[in-house]
Residue, then its C-alpha position, 0 to 999 in steps of 0.5 A: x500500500x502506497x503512503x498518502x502525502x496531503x499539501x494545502x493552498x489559499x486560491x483566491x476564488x469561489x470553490x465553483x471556480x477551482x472545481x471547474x478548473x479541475x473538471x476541465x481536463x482538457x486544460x491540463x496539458x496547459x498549467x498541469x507540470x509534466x502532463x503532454x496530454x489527456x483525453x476523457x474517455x467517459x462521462x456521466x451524464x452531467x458532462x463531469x469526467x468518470x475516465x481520463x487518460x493522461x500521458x505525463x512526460x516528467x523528465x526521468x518518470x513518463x507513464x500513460x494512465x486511466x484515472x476514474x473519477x468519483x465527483x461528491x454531490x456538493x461539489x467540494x470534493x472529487x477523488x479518483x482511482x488509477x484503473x491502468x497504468x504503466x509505470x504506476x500500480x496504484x494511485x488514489x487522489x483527491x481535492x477537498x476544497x473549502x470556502x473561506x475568507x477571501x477564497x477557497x482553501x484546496x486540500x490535495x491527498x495523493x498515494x502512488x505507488x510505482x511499478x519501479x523500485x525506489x527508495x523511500x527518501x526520493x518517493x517522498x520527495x518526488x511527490x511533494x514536488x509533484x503536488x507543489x506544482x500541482x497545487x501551484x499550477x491550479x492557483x495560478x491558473x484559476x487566479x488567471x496569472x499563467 
């Protein structure tokens, strides 16, 4: 079982607004670090993304994976699931956001565990550079400064 890591950020938006930055998978390639490209595979009726395929190229780790999505009703939260994957044998994510003052705070979780064999100390740290970017790339996007 993979270790979950969990970062936090201060977007200064309304929750709808990052949640559509989110679902807007199209745009990854766009502000998301390493991803070249995706593609939605499957949808639910009301447009929102069940099954994505990423193709991620970041530097010496390149993968191309099917992630399935589980949207919450009140639209504050969305988790998902590796379904297949290259160089990963599990991934499972989420963002939970929260309004606040003056924002929304995004709270990003994210588990992976890899096909390749690697020490515990690099793992650690590849991920928090994998959800600093993220995190980051998302705030700039929706503040609209990319």
């Amino acid at each position: 079982m993979a270790d979950q890591s969990t970062q936090s950020i201060h977007i200064e938006a309304a929750p709808a607004e990052v949640m559509a930055v989110i679902a807007d998978f199209a745009a990854y390639p766009e502000w998301a670090g390493g991803l070249k490209e995706t593609s939605v595979l499957a949808a639910r009726d009301d447009g929102r993304a069940e099954r994505v395929r990423f193709t991620l190229d970041a530097g010496i780790v390149k993968d191309t994976y099917v992630l399935q999505y589980d949207w919450a009703a009140d639209g504050l939260s969305v988790s998902w699931e590796l379904v297949e994957g290259q160089t990963q044998k599990s991934q499972r994510g989420s963002y939970q956001l929260r309004a606040v003052p003056g924002g929304t705070e995004v709270v990003y979780t994210l588990a992976v565990d890899l096909t390749i064999p690697m020490i515990g100390l690099f793992k650690r740290k590849a991920e928090r550079v994998v959800m600093d970017t993220a995190l980051k790339g998302l705030r700039r996007r929706v503040e609209g400064r990319d």
